[in-house]
One Martini backbone bead per residue (centre of mass of N, CA, C, O) as a GRO file, in nm:
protein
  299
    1UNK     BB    1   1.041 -12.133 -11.726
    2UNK     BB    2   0.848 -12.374 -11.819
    3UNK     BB    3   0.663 -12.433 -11.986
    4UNK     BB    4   0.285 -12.485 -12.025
    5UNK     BB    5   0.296 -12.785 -12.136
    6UNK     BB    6   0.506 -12.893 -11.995
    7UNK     BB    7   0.364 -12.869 -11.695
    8UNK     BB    8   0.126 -13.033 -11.761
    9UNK     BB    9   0.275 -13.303 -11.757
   10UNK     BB   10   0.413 -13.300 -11.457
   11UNK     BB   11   0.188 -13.228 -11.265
   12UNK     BB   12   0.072 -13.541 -11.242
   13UNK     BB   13   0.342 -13.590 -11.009
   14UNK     BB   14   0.433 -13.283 -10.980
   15UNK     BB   15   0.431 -13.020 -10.751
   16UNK     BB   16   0.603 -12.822 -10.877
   17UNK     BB   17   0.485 -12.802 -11.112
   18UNK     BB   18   0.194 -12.741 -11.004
   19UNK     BB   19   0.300 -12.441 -10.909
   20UNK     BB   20   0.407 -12.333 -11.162
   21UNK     BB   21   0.134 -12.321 -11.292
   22UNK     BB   22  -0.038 -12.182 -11.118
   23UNK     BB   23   0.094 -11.897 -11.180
   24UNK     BB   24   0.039 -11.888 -11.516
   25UNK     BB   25  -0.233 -11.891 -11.495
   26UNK     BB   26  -0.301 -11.655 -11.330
   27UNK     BB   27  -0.071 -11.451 -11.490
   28UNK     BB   28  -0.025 -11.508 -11.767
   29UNK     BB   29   0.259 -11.710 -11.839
   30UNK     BB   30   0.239 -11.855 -12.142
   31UNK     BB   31  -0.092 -11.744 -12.107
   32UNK     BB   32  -0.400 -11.727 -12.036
   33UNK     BB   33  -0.595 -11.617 -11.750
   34UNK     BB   34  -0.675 -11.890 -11.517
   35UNK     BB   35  -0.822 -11.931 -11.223
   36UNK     BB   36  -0.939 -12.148 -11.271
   37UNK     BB   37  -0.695 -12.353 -11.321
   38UNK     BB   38  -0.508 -12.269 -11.132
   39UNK     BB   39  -0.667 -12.397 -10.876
   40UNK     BB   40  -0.631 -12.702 -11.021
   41UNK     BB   41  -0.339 -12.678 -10.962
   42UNK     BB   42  -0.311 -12.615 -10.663
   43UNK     BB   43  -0.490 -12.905 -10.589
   44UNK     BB   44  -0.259 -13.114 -10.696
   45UNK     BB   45  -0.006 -12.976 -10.512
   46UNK     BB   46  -0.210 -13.054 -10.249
   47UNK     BB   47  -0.249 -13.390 -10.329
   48UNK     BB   48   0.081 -13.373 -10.384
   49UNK     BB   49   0.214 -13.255 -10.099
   50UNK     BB   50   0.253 -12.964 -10.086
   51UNK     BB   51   0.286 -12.695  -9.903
   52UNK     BB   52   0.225 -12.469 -10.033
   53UNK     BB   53  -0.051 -12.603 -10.201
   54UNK     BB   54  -0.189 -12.602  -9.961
   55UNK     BB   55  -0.208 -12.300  -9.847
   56UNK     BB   56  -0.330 -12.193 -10.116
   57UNK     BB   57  -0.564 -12.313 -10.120
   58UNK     BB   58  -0.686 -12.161  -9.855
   59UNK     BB   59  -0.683 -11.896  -9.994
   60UNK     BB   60  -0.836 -11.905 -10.251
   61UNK     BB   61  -1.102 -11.998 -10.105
   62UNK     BB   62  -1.121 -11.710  -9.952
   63UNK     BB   63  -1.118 -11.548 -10.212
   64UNK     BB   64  -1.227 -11.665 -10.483
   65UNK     BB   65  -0.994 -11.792 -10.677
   66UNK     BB   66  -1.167 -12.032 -10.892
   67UNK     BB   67  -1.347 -12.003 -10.679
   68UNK     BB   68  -1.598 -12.036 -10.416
   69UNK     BB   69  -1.627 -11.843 -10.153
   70UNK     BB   70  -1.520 -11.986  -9.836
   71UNK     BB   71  -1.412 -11.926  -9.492
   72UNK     BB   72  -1.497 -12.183  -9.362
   73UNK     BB   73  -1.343 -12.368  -9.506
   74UNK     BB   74  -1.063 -12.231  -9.469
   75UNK     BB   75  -1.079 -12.284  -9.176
   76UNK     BB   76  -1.069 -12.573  -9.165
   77UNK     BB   77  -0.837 -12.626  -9.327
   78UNK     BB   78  -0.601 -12.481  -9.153
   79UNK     BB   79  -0.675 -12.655  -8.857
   80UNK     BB   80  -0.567 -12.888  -9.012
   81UNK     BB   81  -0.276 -12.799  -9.085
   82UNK     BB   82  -0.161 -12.696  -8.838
   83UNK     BB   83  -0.096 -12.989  -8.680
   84UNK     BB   84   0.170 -12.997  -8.928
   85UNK     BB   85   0.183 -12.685  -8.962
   86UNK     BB   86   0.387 -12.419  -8.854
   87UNK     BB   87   0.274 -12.162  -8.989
   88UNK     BB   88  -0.051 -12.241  -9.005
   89UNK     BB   89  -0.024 -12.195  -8.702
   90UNK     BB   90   0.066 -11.902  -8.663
   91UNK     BB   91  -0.216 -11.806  -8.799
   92UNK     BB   92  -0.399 -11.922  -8.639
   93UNK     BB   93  -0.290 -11.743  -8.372
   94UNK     BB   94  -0.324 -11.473  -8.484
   95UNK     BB   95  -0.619 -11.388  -8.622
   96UNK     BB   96  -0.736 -11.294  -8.310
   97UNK     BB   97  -0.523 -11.023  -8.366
   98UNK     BB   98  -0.664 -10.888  -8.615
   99UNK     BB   99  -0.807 -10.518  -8.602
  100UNK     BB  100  -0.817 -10.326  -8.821
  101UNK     BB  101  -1.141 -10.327  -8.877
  102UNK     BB  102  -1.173 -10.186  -8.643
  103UNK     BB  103  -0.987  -9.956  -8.570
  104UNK     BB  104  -1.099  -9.787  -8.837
  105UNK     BB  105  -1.356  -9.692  -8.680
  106UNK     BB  106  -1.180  -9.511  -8.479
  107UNK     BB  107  -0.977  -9.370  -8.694
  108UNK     BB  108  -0.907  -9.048  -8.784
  109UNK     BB  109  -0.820  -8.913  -9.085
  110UNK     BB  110  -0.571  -8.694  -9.189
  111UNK     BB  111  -0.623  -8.423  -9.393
  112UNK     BB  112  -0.359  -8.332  -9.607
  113UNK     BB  113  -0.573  -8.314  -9.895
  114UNK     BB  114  -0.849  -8.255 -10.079
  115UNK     BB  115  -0.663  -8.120 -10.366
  116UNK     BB  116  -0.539  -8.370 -10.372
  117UNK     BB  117  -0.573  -8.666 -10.222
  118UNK     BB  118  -0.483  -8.683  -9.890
  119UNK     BB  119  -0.411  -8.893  -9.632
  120UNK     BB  120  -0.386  -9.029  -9.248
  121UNK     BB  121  -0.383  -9.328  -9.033
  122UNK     BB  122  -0.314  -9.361  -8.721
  123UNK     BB  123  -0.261  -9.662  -8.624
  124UNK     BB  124  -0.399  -9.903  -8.770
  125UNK     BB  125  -0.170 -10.054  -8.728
  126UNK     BB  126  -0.015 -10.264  -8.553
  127UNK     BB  127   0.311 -10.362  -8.453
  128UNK     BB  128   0.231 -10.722  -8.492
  129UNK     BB  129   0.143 -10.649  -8.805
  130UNK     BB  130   0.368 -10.546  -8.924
  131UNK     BB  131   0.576 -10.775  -8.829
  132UNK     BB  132   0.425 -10.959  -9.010
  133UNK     BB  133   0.517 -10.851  -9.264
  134UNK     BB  134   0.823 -10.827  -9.245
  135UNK     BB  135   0.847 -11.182  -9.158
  136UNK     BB  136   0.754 -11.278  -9.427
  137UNK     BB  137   0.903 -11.142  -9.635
  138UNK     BB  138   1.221 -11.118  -9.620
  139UNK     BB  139   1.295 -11.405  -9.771
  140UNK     BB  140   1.204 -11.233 -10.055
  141UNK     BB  141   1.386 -11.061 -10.096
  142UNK     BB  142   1.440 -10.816 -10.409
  143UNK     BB  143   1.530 -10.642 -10.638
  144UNK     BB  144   1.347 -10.372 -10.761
  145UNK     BB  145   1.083 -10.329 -10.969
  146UNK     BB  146   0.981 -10.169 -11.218
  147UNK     BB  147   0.696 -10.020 -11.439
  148UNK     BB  148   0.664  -9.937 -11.717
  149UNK     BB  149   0.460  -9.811 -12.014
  150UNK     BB  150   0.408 -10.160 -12.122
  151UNK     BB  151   0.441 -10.324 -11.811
  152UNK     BB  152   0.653 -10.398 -11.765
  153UNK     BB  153   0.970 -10.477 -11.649
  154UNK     BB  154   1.260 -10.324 -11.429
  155UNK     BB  155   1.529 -10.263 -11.373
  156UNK     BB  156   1.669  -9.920 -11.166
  157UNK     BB  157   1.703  -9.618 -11.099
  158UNK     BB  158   1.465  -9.536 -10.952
  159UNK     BB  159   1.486  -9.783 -10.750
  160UNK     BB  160   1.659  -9.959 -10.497
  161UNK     BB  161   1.548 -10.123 -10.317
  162UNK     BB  162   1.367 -10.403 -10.158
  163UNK     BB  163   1.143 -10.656 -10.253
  164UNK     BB  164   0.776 -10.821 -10.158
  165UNK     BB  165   0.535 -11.007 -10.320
  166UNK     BB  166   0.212 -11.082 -10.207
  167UNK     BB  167   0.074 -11.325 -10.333
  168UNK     BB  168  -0.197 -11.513 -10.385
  169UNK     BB  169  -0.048 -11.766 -10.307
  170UNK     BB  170   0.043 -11.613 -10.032
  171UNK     BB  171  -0.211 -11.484  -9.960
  172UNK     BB  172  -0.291 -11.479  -9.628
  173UNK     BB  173  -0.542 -11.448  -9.363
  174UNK     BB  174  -0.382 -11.177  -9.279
  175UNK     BB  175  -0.335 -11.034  -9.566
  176UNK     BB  176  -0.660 -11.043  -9.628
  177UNK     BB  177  -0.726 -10.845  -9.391
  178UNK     BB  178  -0.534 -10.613  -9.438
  179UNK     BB  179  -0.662 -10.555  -9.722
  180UNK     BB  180  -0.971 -10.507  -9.661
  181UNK     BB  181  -0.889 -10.252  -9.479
  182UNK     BB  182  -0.772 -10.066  -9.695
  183UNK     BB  183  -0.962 -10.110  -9.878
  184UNK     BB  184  -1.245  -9.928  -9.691
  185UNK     BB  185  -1.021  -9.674  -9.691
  186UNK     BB  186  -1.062  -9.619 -10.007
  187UNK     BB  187  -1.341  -9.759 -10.141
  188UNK     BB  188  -1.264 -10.035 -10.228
  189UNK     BB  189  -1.148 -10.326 -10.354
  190UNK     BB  190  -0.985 -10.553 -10.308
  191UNK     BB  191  -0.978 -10.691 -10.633
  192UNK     BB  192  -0.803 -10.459 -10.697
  193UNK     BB  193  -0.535 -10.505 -10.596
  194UNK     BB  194  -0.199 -10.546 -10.568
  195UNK     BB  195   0.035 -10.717 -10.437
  196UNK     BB  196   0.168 -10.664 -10.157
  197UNK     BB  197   0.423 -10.438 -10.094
  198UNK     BB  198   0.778 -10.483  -9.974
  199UNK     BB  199   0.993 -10.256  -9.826
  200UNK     BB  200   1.374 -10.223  -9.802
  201UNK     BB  201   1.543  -9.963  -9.673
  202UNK     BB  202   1.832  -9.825  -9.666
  203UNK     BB  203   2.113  -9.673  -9.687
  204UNK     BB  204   2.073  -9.426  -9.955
  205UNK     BB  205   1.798  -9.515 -10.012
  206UNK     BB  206   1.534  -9.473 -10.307
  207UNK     BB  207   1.241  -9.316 -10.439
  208UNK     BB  208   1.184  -9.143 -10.681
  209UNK     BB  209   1.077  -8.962 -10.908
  210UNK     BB  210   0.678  -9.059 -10.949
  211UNK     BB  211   0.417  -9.245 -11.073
  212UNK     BB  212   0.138  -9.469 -10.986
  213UNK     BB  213  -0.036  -9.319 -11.277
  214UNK     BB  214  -0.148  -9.343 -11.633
  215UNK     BB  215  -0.456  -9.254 -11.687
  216UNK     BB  216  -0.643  -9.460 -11.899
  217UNK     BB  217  -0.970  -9.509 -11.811
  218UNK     BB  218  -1.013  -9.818 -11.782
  219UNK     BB  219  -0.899  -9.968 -11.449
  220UNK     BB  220  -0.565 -10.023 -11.491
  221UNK     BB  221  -0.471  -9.852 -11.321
  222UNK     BB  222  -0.350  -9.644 -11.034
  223UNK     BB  223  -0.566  -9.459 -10.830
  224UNK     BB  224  -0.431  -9.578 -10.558
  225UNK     BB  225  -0.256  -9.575 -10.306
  226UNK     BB  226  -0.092  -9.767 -10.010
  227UNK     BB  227   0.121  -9.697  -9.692
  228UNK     BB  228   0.326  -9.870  -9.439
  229UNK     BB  229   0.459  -9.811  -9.170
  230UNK     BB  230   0.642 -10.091  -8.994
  231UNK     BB  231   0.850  -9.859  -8.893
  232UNK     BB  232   1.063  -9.632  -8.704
  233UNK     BB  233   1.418  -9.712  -8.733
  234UNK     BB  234   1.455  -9.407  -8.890
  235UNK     BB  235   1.616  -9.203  -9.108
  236UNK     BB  236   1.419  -9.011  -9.290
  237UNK     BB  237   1.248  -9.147  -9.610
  238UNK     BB  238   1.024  -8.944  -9.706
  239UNK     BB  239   0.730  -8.869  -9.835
  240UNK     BB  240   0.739  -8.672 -10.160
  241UNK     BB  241   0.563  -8.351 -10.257
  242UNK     BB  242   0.640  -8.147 -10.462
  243UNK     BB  243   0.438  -7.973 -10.615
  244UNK     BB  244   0.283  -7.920 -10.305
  245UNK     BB  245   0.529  -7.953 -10.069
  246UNK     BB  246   0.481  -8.212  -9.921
  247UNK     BB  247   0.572  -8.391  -9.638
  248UNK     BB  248   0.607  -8.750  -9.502
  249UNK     BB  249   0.602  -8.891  -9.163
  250UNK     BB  250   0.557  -9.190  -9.061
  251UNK     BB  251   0.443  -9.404  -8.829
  252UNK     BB  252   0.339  -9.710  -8.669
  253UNK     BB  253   0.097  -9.803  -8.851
  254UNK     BB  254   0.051  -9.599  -9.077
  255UNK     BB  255  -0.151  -9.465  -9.311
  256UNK     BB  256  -0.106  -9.361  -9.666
  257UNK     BB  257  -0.333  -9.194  -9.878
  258UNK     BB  258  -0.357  -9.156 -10.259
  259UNK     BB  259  -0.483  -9.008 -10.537
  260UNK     BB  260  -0.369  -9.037 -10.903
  261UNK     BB  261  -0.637  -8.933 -11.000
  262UNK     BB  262  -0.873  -8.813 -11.181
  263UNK     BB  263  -1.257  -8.834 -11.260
  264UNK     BB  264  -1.192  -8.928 -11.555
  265UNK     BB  265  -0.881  -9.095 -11.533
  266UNK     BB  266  -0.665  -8.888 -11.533
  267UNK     BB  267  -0.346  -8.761 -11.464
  268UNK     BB  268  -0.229  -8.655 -11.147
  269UNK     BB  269   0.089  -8.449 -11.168
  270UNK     BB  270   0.036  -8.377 -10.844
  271UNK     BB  271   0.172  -8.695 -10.751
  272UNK     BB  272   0.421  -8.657 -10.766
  273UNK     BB  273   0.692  -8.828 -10.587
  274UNK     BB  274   0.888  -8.985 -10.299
  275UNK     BB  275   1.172  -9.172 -10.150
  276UNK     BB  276   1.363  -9.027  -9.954
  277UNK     BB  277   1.667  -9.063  -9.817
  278UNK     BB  278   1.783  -9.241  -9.633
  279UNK     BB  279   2.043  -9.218  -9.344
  280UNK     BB  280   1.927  -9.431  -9.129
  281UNK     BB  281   1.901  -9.761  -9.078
  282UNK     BB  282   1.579  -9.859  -9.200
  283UNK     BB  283   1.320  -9.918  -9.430
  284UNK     BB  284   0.951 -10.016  -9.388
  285UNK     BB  285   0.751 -10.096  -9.630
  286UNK     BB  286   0.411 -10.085  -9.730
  287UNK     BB  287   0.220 -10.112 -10.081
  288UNK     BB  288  -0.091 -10.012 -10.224
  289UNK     BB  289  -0.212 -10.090 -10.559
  290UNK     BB  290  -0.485  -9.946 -10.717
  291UNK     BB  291  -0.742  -9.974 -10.907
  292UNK     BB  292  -1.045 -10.006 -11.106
  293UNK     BB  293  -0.998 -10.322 -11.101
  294UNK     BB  294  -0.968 -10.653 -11.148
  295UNK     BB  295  -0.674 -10.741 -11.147
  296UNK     BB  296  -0.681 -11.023 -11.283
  297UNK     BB  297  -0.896 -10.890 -11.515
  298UNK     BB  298  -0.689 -10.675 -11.668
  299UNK     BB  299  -0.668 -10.803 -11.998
   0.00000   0.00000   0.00000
């Protein structure tokens, strides 16, 4: 990527530079992080035409990052983008199908663990709410980079699988529904949350024994983990708590949560964890690590 004073002299006329930068404000890559910064490049993506930048527009302002939040005026803009953006029409009929979070009201969940926290909610999630995850993510699947306890990612041998992370930029008004819907069954807030992240793993793939939070005690940790299955046919693939004992195979939109720190925010290692290889099929699954505190401003 472009340095981010290069991006800043090109974004004045080139809306791909616009969008290149809103990223690096946004996570602070190669700059220091800045929502308001992000916003109004994203603002200029959009306003240079950008078909992403248009779009990005208007998750943002529902989002309130970087702007104050705004629903109504959000719900306004898809409504014309949909007219002649072919995405933003299926976005814009598919919302009044996404019921997760009256369906919450009505789920009880299945506690697997009171100490360590693990639950179960079955079925919170639809058939076509999750294959609407599944096909959105599909076409940005690549290999899965693990974070290391330095922040840093990289390749590695814990996890083989493929991933994709919807990131804020990219987080429509659907899938900031379904992360609602999370953090409500979480007692979390939603920008707790990092961009939620779908894994597809083949016959043979698998996430090895791991934690998903390293008890920082800061609020940057992952104090919570939620996992969505989007698909059901696969064999194996079980989320496997050695420790415990306990080993878990969800169905077609059950959601399992669990705590990853004890009450003081150390690490609870008796939450590592695996995902089994697969031994047939396909493993489609949906990830939301949850922080202590809001992602984006956890540097």
């Amino acid at each position: 990527m472009a340095s981010v004073s290069l991006l800043v002299k090109q974004s004045k006329n080139d809306s791909a530079a616009a969008m290149a930068l809103s990223h690096s404000r946004l996570y602070g890559v190669g700059c220091k992080p800045d929502q308001r910064a992000a916003f109004n490049a994203v603002r200029l993506a959009a306003h240079l035409g950008h078909p992403e930048g248009r779009r990005a527009r208007i998750y943002l302002t529902a989002a309130g990052i970087g702007t104050k939040p705004d629903h109504l005026a959000a719900m306004e803009m898809l409504k014309e983008l949909a007219k002649e953006d072919r995405f933003a029409a299926v976005q814009l009929s598919f919302l009044d199908h996404v019921a997760c979070e009256q369906r919450l009201k009505e789920v009880q969940p299945k506690i697997i663990s009171a100490d360590p926290y693990i639950a179960l909610y079955p079925g919170l999630f639809s058939p076509a709410e999750c294959k609407y995850l599944a096909v959105l993510a599909a076409p940005w699947m690549e290999k899965a980079m693990v974070t290391e306890e330095s922040g840093g990612t990289q390749f590695g041998q814990v996890r083989d699988a493929d991933s994709s992370a919807i990131s804020h930029l990219t987080e429509d008004l659907i899938v900031q529904r379904i992360n609602r819907c999370i953090a409500t069954a979480t007692g979390t807030q939603p920008e707790w949350g990092e961009p939620l992240n779908v894994l597809r793993y083949r016959p043979g793939q698998q996430y090895r024994p791991h934690h998903d939070g390293r008890g920082s005690g800061d609020g940057t940790t992952r104090i919570m983990t939620a996992l969505v299955w989007l698909n059901e046919q696969f064999e194996g693939g079980e989320t496997d708590f050695p420790r415990l004992n306990i080993r878990v195979r969800g169905g077609l939109g059950d959601m399992l949560v669990f705590r990853n720190v004890h009450s003081d925010g150390s690490q609870d290692d008796r939450l590592i964890h695996a995902g089994l290889p697969v031994s047939h099929g396909v493993k489609w699954l949906a990830s939301r690590w949850i922080r202590g505190k809001d992602f984006l401003q956890r540097y």
